[in-house]
N, CA, C and O of each residue as an XYZ file, in Angstrom:
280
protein
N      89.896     78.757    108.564
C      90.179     79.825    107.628
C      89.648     81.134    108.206
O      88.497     81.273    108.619
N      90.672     82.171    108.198
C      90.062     83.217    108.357
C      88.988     84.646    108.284
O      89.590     85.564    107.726
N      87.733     84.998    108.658
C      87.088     85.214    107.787
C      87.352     86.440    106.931
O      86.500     86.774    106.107
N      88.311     87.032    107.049
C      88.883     88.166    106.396
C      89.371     87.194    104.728
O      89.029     87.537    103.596
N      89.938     86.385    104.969
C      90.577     85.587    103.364
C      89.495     84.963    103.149
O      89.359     85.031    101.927
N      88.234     84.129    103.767
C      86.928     83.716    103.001
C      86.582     84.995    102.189
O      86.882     85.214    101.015
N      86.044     85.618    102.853
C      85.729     86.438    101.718
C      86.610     87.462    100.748
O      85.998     88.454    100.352
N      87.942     87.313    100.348
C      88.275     87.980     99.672
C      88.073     86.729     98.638
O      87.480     86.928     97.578
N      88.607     85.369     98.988
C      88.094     84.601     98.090
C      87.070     84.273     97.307
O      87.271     84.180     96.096
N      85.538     83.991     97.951
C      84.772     84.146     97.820
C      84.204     85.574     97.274
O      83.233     85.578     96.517
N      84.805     86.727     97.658
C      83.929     88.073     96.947
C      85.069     88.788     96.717
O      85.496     89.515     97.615
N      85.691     88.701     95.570
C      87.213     89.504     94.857
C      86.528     90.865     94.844
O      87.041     91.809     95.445
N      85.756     90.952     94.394
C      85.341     92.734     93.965
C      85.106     93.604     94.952
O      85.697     94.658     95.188
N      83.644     92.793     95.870
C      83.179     93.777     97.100
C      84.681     93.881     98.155
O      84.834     94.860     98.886
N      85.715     92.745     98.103
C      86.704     92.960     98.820
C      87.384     94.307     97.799
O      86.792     95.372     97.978
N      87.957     94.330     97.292
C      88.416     95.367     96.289
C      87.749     96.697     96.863
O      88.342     97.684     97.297
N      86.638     96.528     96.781
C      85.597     97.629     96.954
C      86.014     98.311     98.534
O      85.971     99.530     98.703
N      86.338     97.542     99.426
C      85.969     97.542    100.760
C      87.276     98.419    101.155
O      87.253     99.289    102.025
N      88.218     98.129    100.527
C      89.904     98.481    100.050
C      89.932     99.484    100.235
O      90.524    100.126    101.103
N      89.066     99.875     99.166
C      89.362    101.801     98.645
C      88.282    102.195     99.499
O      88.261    103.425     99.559
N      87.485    101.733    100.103
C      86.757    102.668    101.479
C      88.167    102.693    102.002
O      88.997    103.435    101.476
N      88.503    101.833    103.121
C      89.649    101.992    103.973
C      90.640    102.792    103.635
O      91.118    103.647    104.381
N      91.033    102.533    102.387
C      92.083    103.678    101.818
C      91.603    105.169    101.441
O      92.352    106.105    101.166
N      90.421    105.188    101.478
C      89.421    106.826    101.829
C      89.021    107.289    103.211
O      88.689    108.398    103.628
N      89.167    105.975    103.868
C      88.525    106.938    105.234
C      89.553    107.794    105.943
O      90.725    107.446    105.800
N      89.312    108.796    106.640
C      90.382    110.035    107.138
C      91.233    109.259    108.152
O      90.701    108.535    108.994
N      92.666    109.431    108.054
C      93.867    108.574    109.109
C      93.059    109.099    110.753
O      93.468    108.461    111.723
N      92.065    110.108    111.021
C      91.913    110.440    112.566
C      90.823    109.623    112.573
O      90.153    109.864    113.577
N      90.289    108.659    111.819
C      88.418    107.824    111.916
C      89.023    106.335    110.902
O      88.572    105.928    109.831
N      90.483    105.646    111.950
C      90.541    104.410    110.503
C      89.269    103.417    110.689
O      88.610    103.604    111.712
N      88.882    102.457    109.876
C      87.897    101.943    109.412
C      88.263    100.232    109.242
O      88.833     99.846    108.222
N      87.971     99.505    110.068
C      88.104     97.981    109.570
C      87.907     97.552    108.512
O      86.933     97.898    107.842
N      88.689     96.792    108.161
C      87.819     95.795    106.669
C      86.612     95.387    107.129
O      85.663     95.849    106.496
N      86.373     94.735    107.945
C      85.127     94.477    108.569
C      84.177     95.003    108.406
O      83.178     94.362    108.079
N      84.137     96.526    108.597
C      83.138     97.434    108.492
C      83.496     97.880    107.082
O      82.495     98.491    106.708
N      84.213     97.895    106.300
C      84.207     98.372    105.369
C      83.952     97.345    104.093
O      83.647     97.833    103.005
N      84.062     96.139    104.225
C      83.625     95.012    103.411
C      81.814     94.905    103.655
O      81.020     94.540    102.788
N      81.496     95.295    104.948
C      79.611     95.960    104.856
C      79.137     96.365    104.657
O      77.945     96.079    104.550
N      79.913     97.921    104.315
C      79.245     98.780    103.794
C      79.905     98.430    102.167
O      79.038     98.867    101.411
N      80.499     98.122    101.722
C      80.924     97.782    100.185
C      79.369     96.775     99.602
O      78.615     96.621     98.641
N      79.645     96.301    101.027
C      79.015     95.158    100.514
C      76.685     95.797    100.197
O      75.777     95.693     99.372
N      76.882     96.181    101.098
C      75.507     97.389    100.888
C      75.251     98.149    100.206
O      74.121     98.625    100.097
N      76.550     98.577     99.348
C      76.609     99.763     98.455
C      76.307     99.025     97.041
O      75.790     99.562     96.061
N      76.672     97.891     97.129
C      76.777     97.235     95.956
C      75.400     96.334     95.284
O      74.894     96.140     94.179
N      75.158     95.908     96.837
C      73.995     94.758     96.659
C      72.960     95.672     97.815
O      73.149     95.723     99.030
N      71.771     96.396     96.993
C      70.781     97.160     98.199
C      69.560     95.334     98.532
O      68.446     95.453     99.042
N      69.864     94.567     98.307
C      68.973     93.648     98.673
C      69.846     93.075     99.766
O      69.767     91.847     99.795
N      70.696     93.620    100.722
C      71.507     93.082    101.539
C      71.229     93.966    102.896
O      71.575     93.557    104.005
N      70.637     95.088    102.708
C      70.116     96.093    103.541
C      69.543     95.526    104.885
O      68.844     96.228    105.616
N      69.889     94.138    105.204
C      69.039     93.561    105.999
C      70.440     93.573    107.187
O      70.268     93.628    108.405
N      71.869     93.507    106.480
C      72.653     94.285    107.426
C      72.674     95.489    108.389
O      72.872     95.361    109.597
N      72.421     96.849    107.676
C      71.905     97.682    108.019
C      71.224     97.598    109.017
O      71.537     98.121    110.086
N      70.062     96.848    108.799
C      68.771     96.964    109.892
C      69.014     96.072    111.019
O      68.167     95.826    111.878
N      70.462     95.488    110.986
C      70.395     94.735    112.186
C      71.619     95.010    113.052
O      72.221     94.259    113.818
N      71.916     96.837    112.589
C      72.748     97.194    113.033
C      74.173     96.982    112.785
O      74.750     96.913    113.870
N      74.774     96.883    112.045
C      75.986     96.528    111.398
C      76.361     98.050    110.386
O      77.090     97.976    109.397
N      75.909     98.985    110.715
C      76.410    100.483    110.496
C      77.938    100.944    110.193
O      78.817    100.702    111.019
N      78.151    101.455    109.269
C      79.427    101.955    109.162
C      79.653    103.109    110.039
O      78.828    103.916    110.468
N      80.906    103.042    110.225
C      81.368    104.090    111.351
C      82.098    105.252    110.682
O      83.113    105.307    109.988
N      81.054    106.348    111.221
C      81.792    107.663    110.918
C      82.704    108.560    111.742
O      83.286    109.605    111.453
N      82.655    107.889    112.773
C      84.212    108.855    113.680
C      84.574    107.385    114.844
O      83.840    106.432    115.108
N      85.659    107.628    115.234
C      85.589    106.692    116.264
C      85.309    107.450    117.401
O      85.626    108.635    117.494
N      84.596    106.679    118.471
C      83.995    106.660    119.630
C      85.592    106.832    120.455
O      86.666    106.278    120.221
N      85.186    107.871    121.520
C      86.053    107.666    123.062
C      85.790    106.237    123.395
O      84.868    105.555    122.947
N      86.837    105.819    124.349
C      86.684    104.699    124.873
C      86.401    105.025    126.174
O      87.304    105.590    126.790
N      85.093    104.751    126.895
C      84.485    104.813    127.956
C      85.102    104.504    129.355
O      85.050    105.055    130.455
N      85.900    103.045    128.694
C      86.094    102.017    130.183
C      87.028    102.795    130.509
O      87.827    103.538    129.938
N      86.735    102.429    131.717
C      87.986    102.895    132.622
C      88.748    101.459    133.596
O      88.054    101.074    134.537
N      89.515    101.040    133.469
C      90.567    100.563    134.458
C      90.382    100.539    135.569
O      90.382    101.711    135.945
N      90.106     99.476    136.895
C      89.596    100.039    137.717
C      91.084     98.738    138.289
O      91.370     98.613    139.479
């Protein structure tokens, strides 16, 4: 099972939640469910903050891509 449908199953709301981030973040910075089901999920439950601290940060612009092709 995929973990994108575990947890909509498992968490209907914070998925919901995670939704309308993605559908807020600006079309030039789009935003994964991924990252946006973490930070839903942080916004909702602050006893989860242990995400946060282990680096799992929401993203506020996207990054250049470094690599180069060699």
């Amino acid at each position: 099972m995929r973990l994108t449908l575990l947890r909509v199953l498992l968490d209907p709301l914070t998925s919901w939640r995670a939704l309308r981030l993605r559908h807020k973040a600006p079309a030039s910075a789009p935003v994964s469910f991924d990252a946006a089901w973490r930070q839903a999920r942080v916004l909702s439950a602050p006893d989860e903050m242990v995400f946060r601290l282990h680096g799992h940060h929401f993203p506020t612009a996207r990054e250049p891509d470094t690599h180069t092709p060699s």
